[in-house]
C-alpha positions in Angstrom: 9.6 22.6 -78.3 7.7 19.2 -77.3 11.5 17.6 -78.8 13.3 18.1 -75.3 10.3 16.5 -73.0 10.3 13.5 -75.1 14.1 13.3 -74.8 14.3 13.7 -71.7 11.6 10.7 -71.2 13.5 8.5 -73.0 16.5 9.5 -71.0 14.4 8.5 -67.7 12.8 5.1 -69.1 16.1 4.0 -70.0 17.6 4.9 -66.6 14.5 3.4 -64.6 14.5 0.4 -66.6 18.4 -0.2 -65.7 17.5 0.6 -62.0 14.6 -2.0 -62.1 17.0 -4.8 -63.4 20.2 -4.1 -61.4 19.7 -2.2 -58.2 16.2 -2.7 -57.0 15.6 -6.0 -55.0 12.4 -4.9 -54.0 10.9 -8.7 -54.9 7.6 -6.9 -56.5 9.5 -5.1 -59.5 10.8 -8.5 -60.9 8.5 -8.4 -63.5 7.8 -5.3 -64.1 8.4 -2.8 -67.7 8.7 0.7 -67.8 6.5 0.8 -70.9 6.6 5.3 -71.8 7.6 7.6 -69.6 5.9 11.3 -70.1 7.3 14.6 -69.4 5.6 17.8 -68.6 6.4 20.5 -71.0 8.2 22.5 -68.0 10.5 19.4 -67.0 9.5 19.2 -64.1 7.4 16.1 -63.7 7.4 13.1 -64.9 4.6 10.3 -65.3 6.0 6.8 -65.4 3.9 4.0 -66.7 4.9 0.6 -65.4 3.1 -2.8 -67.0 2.7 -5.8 -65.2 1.7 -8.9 -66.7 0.5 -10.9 -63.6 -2.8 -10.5 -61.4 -4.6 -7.8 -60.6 -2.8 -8.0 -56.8 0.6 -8.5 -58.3 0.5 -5.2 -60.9 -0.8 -2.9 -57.6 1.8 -5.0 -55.4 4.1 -3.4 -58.4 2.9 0.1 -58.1 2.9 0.7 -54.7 6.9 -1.3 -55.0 7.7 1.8 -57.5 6.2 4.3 -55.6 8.1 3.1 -52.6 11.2 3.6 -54.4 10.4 6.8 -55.6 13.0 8.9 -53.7 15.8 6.5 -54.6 15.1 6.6 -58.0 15.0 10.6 -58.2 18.4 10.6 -56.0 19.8 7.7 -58.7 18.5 10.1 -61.5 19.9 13.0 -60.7 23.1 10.9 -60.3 23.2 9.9 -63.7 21.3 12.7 -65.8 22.7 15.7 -66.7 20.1 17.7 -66.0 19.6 20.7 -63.9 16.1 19.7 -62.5 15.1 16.3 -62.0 11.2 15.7 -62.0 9.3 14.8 -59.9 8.4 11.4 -60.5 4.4 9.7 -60.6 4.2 6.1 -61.3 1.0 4.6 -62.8 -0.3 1.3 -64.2 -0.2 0.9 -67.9 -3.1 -1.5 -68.5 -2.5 -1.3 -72.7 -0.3 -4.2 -72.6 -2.3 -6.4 -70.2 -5.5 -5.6 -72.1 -4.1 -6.5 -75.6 -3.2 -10.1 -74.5 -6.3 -10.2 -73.0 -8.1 -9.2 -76.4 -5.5 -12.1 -78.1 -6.4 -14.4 -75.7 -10.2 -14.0 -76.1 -10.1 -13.9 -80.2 -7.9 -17.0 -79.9 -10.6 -18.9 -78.2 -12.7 -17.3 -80.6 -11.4 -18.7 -83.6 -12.4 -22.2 -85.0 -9.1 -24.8 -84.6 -7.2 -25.4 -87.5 -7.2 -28.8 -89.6 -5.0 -31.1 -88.7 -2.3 -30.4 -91.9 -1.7 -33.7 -93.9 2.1 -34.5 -94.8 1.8 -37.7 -96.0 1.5 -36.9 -99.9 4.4 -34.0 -99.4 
């Protein structure tokens, strides 16, 4: 039974994402990712995680840019999905991929430089 919610996620993310790219202009979603989308077992709410890869400001600047689209998204949505009930829709920051670059960044400066490789005797 959790099949359909997942489906129906995947459904959305792909949707959203296209919205994002070709009919927002909303300056603050340029770089944003619809990363997961999650679906209540009832259908009838949706969590959608954006990322955000630049400052702290830009990623809520982001947030509050989704969640003033929120209506035209649903109306878009219910455009294009055939589904009987369209969720209601909850954005929310997905930190996951900010904080793994962080974590590369910080084991990269971490980690000794490596020697200068030698081709002379190749």
């Amino acid at each position: 039974a959790r099949y359909r919610p997942m489906r129906i996620g995947e459904l959305i993310q792909t949707e959203v994402s296209r919205l994002l790219l070709r009919q927002l202009k909303d300056p603050r979603l340029s770089m944003v990712t619809i990363s997961r989308v999650e679906v209540s077992s009832d259908l009838r709410h949706a969590c959608i995680y954006v990322s955000h890869l630049g400052s702290e400001d830009e990623r809520k600047a982001a947030l509050e840019g989704c969640t003033r689209a929120t209506a035209f998204i649903r109306s878009q949505l219910g455009r294009q999905l055939n589904l009987r009930y369209i969720p209601e829709l909850a954005f929310k920051l997905d930190t996951t991929i900010a904080y793994g670059v962080r974590i590369s960044r910080l084991l990269h400066d971490l980690l000794p430089e490596p020697p200068e490789s030698d081709d002379s005797h190749v």
